[in-house]
Biopython code that builds the backbone (N, CA, C, O; Angstrom):
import numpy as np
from Bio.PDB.StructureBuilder import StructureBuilder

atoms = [
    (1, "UNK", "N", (-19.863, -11.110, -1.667)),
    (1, "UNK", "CA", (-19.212, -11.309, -2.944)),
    (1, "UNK", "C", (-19.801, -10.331, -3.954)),
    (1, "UNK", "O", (-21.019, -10.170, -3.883)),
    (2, "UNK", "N", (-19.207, -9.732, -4.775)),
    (2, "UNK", "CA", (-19.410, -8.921, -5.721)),
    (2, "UNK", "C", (-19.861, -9.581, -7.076)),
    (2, "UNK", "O", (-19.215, -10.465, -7.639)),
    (3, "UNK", "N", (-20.954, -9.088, -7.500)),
    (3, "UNK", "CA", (-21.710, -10.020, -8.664)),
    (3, "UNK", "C", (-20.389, -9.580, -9.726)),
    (3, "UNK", "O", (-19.881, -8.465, -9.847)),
    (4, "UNK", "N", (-20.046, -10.809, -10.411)),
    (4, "UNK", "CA", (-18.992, -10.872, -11.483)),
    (4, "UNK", "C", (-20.116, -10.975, -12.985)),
    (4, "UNK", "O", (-19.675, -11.194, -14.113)),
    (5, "UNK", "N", (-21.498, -10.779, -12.689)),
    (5, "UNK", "CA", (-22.108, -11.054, -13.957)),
    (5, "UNK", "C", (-22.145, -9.557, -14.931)),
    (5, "UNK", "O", (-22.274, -9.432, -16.148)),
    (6, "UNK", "N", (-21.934, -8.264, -13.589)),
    (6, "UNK", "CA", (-22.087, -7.150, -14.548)),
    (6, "UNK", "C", (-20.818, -6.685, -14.239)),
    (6, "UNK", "O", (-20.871, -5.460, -14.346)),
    (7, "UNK", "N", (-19.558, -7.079, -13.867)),
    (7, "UNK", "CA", (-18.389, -6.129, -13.729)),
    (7, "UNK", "C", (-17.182, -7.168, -14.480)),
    (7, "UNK", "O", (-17.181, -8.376, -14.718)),
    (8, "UNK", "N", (-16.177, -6.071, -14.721)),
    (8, "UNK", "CA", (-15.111, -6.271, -15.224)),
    (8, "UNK", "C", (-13.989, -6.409, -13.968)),
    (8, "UNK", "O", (-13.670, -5.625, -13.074)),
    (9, "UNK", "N", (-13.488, -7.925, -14.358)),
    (9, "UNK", "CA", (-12.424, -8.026, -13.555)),
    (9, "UNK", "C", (-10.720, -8.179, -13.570)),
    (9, "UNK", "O", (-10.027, -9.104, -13.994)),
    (10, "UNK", "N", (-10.448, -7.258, -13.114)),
    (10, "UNK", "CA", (-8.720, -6.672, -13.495)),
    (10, "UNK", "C", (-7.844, -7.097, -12.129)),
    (10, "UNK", "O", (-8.435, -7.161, -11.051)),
    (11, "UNK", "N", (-6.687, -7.329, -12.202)),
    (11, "UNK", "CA", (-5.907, -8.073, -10.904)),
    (11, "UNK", "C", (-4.730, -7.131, -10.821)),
    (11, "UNK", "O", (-4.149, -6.912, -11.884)),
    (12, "UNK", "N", (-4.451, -6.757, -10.132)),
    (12, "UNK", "CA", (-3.306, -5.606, -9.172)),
    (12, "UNK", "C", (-2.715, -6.338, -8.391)),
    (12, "UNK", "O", (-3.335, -7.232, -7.814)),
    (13, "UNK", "N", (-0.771, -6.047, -8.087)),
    (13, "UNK", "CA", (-0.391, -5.996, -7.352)),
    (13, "UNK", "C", (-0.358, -5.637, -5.985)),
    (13, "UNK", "O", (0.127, -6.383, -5.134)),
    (14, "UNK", "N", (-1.064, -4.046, -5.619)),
    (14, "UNK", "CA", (-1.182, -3.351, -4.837)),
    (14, "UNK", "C", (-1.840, -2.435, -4.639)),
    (14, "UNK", "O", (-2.508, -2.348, -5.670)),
    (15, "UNK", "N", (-2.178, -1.520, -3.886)),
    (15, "UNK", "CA", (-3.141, -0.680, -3.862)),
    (15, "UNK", "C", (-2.333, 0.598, -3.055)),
    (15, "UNK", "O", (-1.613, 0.255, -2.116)),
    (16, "UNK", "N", (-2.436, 2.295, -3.434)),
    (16, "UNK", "CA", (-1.991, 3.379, -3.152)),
    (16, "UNK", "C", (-2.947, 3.795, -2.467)),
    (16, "UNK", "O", (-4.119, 3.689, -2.829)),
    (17, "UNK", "N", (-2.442, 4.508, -1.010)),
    (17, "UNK", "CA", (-3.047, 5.660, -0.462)),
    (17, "UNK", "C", (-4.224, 5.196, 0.485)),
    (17, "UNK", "O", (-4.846, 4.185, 0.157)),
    (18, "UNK", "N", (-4.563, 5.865, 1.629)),
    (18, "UNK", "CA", (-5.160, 5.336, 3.016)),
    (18, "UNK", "C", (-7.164, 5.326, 2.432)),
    (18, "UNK", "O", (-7.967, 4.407, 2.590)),
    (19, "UNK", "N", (-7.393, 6.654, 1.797)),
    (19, "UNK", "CA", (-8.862, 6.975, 2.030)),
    (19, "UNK", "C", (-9.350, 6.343, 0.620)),
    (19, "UNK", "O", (-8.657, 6.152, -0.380)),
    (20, "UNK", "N", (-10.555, 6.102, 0.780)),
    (20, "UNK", "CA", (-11.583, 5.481, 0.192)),
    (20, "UNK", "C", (-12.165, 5.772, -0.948)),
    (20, "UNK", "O", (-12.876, 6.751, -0.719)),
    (21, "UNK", "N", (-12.259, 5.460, -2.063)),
    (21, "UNK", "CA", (-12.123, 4.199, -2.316)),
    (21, "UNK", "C", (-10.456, 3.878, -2.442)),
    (21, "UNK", "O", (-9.644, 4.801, -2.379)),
    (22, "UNK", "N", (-10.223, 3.088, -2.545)),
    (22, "UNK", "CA", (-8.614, 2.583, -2.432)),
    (22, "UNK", "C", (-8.457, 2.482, -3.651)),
    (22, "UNK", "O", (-9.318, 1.851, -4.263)),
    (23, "UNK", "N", (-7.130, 3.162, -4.526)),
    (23, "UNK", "CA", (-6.527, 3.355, -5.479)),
    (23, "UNK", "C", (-5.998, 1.783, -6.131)),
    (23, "UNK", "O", (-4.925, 1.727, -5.531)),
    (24, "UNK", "N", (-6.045, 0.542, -6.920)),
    (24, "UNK", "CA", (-5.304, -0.276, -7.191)),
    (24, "UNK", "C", (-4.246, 0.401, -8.074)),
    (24, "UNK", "O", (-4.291, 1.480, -8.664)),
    (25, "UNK", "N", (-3.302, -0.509, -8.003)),
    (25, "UNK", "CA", (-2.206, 0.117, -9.085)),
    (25, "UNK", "C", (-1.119, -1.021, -9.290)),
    (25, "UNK", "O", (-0.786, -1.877, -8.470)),
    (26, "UNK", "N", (-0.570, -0.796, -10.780)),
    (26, "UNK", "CA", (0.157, -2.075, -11.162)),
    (26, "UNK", "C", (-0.370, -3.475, -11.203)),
    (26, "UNK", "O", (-0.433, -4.491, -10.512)),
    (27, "UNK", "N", (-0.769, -2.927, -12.555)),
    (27, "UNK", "CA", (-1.700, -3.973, -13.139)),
    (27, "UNK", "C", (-1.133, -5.221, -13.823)),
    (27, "UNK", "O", (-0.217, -5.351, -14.635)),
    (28, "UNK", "N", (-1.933, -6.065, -13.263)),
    (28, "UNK", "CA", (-1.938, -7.659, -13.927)),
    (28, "UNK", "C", (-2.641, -8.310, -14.902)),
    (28, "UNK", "O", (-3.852, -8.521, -14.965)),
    (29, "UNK", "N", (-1.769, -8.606, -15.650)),
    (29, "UNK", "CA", (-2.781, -9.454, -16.973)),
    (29, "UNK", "C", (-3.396, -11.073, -15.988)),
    (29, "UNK", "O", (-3.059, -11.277, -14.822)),
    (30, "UNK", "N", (-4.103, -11.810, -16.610)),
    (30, "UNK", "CA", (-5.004, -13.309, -16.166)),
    (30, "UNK", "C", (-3.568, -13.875, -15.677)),
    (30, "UNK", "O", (-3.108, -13.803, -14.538)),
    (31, "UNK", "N", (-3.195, -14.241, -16.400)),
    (31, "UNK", "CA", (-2.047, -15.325, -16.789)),
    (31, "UNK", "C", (-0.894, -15.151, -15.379)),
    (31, "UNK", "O", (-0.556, -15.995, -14.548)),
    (32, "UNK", "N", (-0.501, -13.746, -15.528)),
    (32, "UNK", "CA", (0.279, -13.613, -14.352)),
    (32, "UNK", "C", (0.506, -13.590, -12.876)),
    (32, "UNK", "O", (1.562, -13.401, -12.272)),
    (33, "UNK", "N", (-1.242, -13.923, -12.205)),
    (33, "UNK", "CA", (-1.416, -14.406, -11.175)),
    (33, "UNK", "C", (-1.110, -16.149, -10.762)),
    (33, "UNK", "O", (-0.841, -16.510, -9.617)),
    (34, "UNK", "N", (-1.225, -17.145, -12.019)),
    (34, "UNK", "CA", (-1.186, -17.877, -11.652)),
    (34, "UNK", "C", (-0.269, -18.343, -10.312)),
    (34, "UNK", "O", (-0.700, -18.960, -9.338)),
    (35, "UNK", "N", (1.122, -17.877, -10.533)),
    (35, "UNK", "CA", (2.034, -18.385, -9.387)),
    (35, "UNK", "C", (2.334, -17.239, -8.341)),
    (35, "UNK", "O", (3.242, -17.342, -7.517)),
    (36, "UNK", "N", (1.327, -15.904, -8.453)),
    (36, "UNK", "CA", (1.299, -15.120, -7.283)),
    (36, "UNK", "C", (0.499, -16.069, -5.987)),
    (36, "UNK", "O", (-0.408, -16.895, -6.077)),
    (37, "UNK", "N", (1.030, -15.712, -5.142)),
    (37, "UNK", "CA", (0.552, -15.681, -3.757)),
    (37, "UNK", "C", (-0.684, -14.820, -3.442)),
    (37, "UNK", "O", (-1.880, -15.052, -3.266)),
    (38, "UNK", "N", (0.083, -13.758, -3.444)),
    (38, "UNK", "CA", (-1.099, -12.333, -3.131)),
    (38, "UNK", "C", (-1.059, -11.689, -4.130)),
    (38, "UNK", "O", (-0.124, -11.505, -4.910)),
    (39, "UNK", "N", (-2.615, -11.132, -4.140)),
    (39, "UNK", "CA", (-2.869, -10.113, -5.143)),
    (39, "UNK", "C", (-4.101, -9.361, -5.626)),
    (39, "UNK", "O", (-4.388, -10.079, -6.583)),
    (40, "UNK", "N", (-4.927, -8.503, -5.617)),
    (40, "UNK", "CA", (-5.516, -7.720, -5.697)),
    (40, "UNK", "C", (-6.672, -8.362, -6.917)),
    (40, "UNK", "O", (-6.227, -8.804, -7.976)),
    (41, "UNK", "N", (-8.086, -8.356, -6.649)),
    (41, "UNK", "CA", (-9.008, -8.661, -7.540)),
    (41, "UNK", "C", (-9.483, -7.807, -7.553)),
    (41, "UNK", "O", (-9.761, -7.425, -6.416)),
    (42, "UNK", "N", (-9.948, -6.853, -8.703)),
    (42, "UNK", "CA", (-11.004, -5.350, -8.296)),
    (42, "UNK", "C", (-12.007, -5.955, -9.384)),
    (42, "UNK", "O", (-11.869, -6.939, -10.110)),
    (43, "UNK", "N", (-13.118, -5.001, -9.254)),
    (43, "UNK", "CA", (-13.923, -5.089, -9.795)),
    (43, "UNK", "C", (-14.557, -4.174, -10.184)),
    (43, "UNK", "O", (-15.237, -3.701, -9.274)),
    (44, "UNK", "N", (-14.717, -3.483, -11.481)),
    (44, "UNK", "CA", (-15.352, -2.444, -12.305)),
    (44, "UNK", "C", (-16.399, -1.870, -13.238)),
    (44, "UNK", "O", (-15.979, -2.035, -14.383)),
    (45, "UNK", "N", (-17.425, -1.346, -13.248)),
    (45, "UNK", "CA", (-18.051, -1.329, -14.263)),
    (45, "UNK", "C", (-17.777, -0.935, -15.314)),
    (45, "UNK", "O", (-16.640, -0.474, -15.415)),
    (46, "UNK", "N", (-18.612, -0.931, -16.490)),
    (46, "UNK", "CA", (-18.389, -0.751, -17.323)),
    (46, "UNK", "C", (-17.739, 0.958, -18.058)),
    (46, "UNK", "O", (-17.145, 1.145, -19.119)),
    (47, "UNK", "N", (-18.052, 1.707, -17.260)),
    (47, "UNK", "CA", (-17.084, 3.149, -17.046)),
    (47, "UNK", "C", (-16.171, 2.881, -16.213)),
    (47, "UNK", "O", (-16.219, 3.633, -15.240)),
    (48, "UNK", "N", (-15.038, 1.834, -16.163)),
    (48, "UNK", "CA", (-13.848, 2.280, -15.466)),
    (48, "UNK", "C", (-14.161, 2.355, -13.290)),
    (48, "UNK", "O", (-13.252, 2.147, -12.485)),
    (49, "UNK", "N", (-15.124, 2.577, -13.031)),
    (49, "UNK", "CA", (-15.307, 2.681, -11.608)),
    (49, "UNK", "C", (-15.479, 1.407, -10.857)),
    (49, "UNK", "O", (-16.388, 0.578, -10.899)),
    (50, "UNK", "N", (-14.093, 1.467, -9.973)),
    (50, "UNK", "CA", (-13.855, 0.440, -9.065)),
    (50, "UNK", "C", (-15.381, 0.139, -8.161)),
    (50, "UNK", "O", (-15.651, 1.053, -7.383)),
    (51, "UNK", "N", (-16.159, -0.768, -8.181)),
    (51, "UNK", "CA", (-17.103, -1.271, -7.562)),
    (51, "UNK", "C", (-16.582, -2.380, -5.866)),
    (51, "UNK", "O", (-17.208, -2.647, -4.840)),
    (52, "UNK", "N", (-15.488, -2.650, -6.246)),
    (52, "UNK", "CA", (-14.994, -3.453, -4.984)),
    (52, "UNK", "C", (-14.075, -4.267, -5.494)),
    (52, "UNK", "O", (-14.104, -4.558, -6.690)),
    (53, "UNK", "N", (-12.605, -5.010, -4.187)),
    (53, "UNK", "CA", (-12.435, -5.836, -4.452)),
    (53, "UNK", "C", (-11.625, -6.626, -3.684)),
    (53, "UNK", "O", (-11.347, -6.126, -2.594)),
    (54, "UNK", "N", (-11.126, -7.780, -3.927)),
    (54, "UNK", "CA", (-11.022, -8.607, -2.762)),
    (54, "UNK", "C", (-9.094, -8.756, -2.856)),
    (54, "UNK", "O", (-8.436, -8.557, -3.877)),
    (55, "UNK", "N", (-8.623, -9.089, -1.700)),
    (55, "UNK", "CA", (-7.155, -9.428, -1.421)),
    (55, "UNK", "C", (-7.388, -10.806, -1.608)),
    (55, "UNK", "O", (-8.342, -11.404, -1.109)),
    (56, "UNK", "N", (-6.548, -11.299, -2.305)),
    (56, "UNK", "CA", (-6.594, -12.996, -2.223)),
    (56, "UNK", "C", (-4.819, -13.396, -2.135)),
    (56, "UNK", "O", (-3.934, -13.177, -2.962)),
    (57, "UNK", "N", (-4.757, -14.076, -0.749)),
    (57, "UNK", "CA", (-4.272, -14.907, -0.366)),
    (57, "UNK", "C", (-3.836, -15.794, -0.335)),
    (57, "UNK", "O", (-3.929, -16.102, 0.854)),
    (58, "UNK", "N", (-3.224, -16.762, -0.957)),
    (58, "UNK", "CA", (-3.326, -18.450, -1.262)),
    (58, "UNK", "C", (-3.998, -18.896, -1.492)),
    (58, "UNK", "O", (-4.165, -20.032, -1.048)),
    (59, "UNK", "N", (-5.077, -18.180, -2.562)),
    (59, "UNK", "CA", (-6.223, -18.715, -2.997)),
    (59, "UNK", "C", (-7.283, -18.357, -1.964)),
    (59, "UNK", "O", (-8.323, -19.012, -2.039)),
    (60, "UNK", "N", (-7.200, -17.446, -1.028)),
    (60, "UNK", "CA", (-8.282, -17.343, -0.226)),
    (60, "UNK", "C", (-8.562, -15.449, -0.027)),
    (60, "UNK", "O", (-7.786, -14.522, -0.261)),
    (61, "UNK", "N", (-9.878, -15.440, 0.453)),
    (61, "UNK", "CA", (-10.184, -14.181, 0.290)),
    (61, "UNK", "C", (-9.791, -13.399, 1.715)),
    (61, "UNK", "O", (-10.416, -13.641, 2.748)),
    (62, "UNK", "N", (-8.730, -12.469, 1.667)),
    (62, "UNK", "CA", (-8.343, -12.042, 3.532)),
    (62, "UNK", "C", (-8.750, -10.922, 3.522)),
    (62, "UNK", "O", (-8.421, -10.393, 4.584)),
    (63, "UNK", "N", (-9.405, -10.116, 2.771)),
    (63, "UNK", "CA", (-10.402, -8.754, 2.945)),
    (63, "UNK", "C", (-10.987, -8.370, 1.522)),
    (63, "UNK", "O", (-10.430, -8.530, 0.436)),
    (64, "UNK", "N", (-12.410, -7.753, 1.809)),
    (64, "UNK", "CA", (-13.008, -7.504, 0.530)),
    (64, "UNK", "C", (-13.639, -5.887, 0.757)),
    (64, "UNK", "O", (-14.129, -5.568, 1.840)),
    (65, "UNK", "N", (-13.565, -5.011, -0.300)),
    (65, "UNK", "CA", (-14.734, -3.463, 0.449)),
    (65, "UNK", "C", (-15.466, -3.731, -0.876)),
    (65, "UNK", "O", (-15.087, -4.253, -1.924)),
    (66, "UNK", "N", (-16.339, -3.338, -0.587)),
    (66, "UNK", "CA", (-17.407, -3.239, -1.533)),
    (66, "UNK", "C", (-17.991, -1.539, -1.705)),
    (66, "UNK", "O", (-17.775, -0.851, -0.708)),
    (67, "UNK", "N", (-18.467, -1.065, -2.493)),
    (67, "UNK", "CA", (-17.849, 0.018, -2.671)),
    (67, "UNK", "C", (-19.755, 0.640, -3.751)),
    (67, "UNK", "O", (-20.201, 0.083, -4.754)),
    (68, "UNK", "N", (-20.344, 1.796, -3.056)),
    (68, "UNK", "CA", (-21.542, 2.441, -3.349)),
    (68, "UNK", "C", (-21.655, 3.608, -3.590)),
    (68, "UNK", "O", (-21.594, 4.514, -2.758)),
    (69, "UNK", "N", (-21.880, 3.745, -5.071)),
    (69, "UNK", "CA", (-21.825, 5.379, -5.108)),
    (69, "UNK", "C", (-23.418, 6.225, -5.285)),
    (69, "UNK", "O", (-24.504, 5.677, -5.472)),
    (70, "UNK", "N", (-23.140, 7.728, -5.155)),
    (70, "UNK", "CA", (-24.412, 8.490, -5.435)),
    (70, "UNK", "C", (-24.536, 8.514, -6.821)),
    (70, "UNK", "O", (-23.843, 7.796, -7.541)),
    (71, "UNK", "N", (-25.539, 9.445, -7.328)),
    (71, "UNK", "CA", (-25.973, 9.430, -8.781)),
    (71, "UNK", "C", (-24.852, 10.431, -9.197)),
    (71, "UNK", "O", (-24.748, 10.391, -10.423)),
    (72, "UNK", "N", (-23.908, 11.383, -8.599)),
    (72, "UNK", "CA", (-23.083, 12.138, -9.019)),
    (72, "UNK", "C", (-21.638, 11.228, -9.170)),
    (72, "UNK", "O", (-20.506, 11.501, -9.567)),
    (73, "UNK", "N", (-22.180, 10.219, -8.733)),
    (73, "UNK", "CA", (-20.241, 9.200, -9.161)),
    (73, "UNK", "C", (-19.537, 9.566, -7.247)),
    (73, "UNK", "O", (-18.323, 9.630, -7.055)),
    (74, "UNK", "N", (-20.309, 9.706, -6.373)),
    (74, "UNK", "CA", (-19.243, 10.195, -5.191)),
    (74, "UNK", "C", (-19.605, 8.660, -4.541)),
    (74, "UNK", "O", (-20.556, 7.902, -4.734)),
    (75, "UNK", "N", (-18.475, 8.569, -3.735)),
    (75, "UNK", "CA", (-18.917, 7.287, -3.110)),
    (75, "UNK", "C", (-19.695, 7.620, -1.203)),
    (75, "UNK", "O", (-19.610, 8.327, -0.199)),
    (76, "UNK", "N", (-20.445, 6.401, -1.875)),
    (76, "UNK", "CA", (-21.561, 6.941, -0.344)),
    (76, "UNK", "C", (-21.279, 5.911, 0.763)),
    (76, "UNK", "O", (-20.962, 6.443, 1.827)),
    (77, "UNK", "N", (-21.313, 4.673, 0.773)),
    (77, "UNK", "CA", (-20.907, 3.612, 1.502)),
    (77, "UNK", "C", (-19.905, 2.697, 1.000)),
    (77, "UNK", "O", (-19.990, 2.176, -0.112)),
    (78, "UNK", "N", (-18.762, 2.458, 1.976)),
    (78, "UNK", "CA", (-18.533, 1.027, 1.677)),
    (78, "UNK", "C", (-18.412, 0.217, 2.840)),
    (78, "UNK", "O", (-18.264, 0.476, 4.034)),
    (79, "UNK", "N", (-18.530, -1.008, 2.069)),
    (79, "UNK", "CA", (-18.715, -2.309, 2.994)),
    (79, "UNK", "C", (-17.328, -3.062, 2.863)),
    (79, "UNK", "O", (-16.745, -3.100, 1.779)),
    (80, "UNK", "N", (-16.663, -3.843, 4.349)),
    (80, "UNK", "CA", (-15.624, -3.885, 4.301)),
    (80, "UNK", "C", (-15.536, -5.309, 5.325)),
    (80, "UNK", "O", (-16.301, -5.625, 6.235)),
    (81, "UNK", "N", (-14.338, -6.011, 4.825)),
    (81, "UNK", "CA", (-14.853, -7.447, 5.309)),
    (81, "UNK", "C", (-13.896, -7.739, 5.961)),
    (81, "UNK", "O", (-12.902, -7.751, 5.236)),
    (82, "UNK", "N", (-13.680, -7.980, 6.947)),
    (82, "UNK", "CA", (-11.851, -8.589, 7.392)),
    (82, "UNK", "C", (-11.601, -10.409, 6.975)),
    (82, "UNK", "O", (-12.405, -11.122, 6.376)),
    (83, "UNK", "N", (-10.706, -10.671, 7.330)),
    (83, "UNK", "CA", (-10.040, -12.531, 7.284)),
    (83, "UNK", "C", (-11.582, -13.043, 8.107)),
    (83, "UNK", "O", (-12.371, -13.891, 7.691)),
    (84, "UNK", "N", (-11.652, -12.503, 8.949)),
    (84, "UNK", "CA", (-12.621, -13.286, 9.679)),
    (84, "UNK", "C", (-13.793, -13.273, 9.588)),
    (84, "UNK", "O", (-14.577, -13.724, 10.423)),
    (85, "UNK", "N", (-14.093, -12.692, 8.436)),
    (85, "UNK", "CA", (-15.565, -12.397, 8.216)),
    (85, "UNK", "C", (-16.599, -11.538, 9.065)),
    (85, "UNK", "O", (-17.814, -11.589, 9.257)),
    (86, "UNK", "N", (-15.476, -10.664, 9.516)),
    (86, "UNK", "CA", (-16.302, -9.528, 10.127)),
    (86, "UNK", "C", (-16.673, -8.612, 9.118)),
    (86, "UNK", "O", (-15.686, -8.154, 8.541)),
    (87, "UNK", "N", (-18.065, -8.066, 8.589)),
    (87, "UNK", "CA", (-18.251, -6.672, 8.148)),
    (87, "UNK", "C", (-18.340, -4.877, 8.714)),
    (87, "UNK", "O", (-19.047, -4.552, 9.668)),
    (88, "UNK", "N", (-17.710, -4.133, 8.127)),
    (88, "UNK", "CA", (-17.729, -3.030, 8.804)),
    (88, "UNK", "C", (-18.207, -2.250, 7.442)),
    (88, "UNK", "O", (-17.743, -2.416, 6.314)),
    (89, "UNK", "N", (-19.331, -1.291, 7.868)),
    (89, "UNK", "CA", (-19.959, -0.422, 6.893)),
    (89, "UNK", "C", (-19.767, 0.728, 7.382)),
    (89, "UNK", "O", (-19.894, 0.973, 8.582)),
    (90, "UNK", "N", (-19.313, 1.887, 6.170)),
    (90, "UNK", "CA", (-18.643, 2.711, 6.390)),
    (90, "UNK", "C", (-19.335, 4.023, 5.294)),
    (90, "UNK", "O", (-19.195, 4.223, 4.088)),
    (91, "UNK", "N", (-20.015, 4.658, 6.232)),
    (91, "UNK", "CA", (-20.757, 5.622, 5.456)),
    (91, "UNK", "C", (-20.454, 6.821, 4.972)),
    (91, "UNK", "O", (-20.534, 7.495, 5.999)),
    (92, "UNK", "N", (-20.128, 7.643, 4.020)),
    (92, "UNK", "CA", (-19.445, 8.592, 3.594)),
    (92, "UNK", "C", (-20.763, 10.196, 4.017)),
    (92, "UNK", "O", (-21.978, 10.230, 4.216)),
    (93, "UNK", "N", (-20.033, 10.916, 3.996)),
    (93, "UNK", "CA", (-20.509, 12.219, 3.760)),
    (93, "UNK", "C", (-21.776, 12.702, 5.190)),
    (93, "UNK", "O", (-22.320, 13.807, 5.185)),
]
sb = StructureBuilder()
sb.init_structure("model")
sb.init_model(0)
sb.init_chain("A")
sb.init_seg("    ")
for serial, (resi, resn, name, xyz) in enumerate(atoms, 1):
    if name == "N":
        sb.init_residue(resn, " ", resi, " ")
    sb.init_atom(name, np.array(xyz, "f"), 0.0, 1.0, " ", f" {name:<3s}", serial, name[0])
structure = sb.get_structure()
């Protein structure tokens, strides 16, 4: 789980494009998830950079990446979760 004590959290419809970090896009205000099904939780710091985030499901979490960058802003690892709680770490560069 991604600490929600230092990031900003924004909710997406969907997410663009195969490579890493994964693009969200089409953005959701609070309010408008209530009667979604599915939908995109990201999570950001305080500059705008996606830190990770989870697919939620019917209220349930069906994949999460978690997401590590270098001191230049490049991303170095991410961590990646399936439905079943498998992790797969995925090392860049």
């Amino acid at each position: 789980m991604i600490d929600d004590a230092n990031t900003i959290r924004r909710y997406f419809t969907t997410y663009s494009g195969v490579k890493l970090p994964f693009k969200l896009v089409s953005e959701l205000e609070a309010h408008e998830i209530r009667n979604r099904n599915t939908f995109f939780q990201g999570h950001f710091d305080a500059d705008g950079v996606l830190l990770g985030f989870q697919k939620m499901v019917y209220g349930e979490v069906e994949l999460e990446h978690k997401y590590t960058y270098d001191a230049d802003g490049q991303l170095k690892q991410a961590e990646i979760t399936d439905a079943d709680g498998e992790m797969t770490s995925v090392i860049i560069g």
